[in-house]
C-alpha positions as CSV (number, residue, x, y, z in Angstrom):
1,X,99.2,184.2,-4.1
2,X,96.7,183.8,-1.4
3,X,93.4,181.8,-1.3
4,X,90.5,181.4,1.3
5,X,92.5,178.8,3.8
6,X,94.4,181.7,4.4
7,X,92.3,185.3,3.5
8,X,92.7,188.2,6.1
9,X,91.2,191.5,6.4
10,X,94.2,194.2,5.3
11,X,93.2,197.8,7.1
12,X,97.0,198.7,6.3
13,X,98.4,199.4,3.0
14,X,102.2,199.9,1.1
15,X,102.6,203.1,-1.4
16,X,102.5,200.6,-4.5
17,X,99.9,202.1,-6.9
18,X,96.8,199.7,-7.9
19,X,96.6,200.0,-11.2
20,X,93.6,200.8,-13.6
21,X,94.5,198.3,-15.7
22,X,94.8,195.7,-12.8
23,X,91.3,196.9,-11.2
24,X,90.0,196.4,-14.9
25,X,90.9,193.3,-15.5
26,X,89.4,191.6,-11.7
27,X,86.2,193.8,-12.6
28,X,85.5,191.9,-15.8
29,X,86.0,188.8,-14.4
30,X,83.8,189.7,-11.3
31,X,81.2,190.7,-13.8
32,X,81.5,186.8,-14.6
33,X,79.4,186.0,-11.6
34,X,75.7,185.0,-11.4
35,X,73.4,187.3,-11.7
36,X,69.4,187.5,-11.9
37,X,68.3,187.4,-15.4
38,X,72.0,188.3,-17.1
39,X,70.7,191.8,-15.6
40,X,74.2,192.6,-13.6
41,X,72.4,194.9,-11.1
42,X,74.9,196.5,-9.8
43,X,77.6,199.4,-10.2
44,X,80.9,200.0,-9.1
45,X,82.4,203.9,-7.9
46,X,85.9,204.1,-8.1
47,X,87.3,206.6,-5.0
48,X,91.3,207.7,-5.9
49,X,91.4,211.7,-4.5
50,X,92.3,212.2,-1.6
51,X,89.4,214.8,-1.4
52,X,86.8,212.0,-2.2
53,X,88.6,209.4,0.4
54,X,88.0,212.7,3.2
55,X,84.4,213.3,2.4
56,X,83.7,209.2,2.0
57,X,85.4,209.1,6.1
58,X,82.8,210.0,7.9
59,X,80.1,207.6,6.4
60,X,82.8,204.9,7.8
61,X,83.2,206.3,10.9
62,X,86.6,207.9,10.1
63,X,88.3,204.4,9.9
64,X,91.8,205.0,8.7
65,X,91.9,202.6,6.1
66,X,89.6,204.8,4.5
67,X,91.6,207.4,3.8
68,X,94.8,205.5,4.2
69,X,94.2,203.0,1.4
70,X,95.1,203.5,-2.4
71,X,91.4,202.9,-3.9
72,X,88.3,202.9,-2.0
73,X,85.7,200.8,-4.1
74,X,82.2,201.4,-3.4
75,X,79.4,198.7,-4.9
76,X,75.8,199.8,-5.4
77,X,72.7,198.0,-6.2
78,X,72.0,199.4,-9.3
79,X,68.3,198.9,-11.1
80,X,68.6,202.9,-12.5
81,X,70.7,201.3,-15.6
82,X,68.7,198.7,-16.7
83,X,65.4,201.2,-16.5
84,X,66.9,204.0,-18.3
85,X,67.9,201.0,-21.1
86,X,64.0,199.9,-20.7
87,X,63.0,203.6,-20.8
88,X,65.1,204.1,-24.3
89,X,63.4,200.9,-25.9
90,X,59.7,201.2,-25.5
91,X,59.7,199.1,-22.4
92,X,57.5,200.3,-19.3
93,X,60.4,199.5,-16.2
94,X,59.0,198.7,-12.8
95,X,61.5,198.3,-10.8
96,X,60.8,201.0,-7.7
97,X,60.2,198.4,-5.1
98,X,61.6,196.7,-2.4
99,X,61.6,193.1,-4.1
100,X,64.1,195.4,-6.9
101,X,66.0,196.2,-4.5
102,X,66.8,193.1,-2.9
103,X,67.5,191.2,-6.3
104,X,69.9,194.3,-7.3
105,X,71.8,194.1,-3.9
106,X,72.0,190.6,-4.2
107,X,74.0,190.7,-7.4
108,X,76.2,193.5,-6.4
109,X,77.1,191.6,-2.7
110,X,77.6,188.3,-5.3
111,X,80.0,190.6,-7.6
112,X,81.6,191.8,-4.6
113,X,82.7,188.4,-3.0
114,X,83.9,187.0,-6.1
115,X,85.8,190.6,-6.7
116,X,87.2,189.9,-3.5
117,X,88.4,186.1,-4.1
118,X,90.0,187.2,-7.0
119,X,91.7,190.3,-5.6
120,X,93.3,187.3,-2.7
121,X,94.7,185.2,-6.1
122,X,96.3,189.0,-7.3
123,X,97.7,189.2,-3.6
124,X,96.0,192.7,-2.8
125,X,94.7,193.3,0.5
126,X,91.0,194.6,1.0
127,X,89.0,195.3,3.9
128,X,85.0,195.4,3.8
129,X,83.5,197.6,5.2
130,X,79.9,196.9,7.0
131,X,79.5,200.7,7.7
132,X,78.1,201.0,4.0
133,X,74.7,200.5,5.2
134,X,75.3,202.6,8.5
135,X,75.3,206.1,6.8
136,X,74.4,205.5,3.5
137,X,72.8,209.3,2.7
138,X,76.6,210.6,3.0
139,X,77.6,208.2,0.4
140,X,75.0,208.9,-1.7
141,X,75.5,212.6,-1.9
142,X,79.2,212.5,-1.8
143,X,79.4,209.7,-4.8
144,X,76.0,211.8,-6.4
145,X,74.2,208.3,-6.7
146,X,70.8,208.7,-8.6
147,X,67.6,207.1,-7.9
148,X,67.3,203.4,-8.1
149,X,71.2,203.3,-6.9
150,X,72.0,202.1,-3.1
151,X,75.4,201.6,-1.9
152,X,75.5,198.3,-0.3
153,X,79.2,197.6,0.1
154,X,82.5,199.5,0.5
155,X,86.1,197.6,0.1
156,X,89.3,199.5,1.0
157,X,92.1,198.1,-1.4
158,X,95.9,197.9,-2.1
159,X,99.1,196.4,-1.5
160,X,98.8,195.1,2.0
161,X,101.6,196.4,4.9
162,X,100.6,194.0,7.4
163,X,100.3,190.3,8.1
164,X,97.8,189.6,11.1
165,X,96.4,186.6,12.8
166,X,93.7,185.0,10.9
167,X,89.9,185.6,12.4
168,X,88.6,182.8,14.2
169,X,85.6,180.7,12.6
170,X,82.5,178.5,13.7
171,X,83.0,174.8,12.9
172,X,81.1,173.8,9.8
173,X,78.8,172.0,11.8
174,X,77.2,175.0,14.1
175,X,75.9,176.6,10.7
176,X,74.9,173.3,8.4
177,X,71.2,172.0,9.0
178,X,70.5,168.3,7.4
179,X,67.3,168.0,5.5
180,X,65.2,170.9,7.9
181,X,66.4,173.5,10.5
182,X,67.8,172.1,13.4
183,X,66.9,174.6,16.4
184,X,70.0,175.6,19.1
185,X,69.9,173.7,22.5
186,X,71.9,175.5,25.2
187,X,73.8,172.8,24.9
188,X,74.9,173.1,21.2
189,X,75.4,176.8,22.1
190,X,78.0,175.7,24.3
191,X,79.6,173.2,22.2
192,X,79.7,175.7,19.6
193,X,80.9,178.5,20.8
194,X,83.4,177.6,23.6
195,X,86.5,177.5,21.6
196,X,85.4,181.0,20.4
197,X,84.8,182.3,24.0
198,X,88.2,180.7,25.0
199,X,90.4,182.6,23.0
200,X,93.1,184.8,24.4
201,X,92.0,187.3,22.9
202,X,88.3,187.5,23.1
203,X,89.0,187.1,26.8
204,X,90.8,190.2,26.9
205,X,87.9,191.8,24.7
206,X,85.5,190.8,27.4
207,X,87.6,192.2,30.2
208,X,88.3,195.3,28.4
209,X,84.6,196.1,28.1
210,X,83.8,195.7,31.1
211,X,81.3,192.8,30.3
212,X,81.0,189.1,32.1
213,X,80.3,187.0,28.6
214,X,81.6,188.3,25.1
215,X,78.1,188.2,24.1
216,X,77.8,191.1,26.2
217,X,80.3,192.5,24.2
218,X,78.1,192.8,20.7
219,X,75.0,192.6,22.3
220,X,75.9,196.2,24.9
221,X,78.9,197.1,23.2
222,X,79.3,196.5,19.4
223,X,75.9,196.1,17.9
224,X,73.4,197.6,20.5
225,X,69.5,197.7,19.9
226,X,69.6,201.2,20.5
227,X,71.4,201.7,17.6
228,X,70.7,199.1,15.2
229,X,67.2,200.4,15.1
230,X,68.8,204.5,14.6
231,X,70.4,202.9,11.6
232,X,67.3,200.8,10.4
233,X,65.4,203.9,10.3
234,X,68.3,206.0,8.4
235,X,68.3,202.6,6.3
236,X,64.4,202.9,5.4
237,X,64.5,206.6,4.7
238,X,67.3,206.5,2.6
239,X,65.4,203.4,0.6
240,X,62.4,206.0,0.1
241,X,65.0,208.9,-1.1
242,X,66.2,206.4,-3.9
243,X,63.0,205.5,-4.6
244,X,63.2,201.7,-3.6
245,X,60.6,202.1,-1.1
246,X,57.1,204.6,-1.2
247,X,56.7,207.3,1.7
């Protein structure tokens, strides 16, 4: 049993089969989370084939535990459901916009963390994966997602293999803001960050990449501008294609 003093992110998996009934059971409790207006705005694909895993890869930048993994789970914000149900009662849906979107990614990112804290209590391993959002026109051809449906999330999931370190994490008080926002001094920056900047092995990261901070690191390295604004502009497009978003 495993809880959040202790969660790590599992990228390697044992043959044990997940089962349906297993996956099931966490996914109805999941669904137990809040949602805006009871309207559960979101849907969850199921990936078992080894075909589907192998067209999936590339979207996730052919991360093993993509294919390596016994489920693949990906989680959409889903407003087509509840307009085709408004569609077959006499109700006029209007739900093509942004705002929709937001509200339906909301709840499926809500049903996704509390799928997650259960899936710790089972003792399965999962890793999320951010590249959901990166490349999400592959996903949505190779899962044929409808309009009104935008994968948001991706967890890998199974038995874990492995046992590593757990992450490092900001003190409570570098993200907490009393009564109004509390702006970052250079010297809070410093306070806050140096135990982060001190460890082993994000002092080997920097030296590895070449780079004088670790800053450097996400800022040339990880996360550039160059291409967060590639993948804003894939992001936008494929927000028009599932009609979230007008041309």
């Amino acid at each position: 049993m495993k809880n959040l003093e202790t969660r790590r992110t599992i990228r390697r998996y044992s043959d044990r089969e997940v089962s349906d009934d297993l996956l099931h059971r966490l996914f109805a409790l999941a669904s137990r989370t809040q949602t805006m207006g009871n309207l559960q705005l979101y849907s969850v694909v199921v990936t078992r084939s080894k075909e589907q895993k192998a067209a999936l890869a590339p979207a996730h930048f052919h991360q093993p535990m993509v294919e390596g993994a016994p489920v693949v789970l990906t989680i959409c914000a889903d407003f087509r459901r509840t307009t085709r149900w408004c569609e077959e009662r006499e109700a006029n849906p209007g739900y093509g916009n942004f705002l929709s979107f937001i509200n339906a990614a909301t709840d499926a990112l809500l049903f996704t963390q509390t799928f997650c804290n259960l899936a710790d209590e089972e003792g399965l391993g999962y890793c999320y994966l951010g590249t959901t959002v990166y490349m999400p026109d592959t996903i949505i051809d190779v899962l044929r997602l409808p309009q009104l449906v935008m994968p948001v999330a991706t967890l890998t999931v199974g038995w874990p293999a492995e046992e590593p370190a757990l992450s490092d994490r900001l003190d409570v008080e570098s993200f907490v803001h009393e009564e109004t926002y509390r702006d970052y001094s250079a010297e809070l920056i410093d306070a806050f960050y140096h135990d982060k900047e001190q460890l082993a092995e994000n002092q080997a990261f920097v030296k590895e990449n070449g780079k004088q901070t670790l800053a450097q690191v996400f800022t040339d390295c990880r996360y550039t501008k160059k291409d967060n604004e590639a993948m804003s502009a894939t992001l936008l497009k494929a927000l028009k294609r599932q009609g979230f978003l007008e041309d």
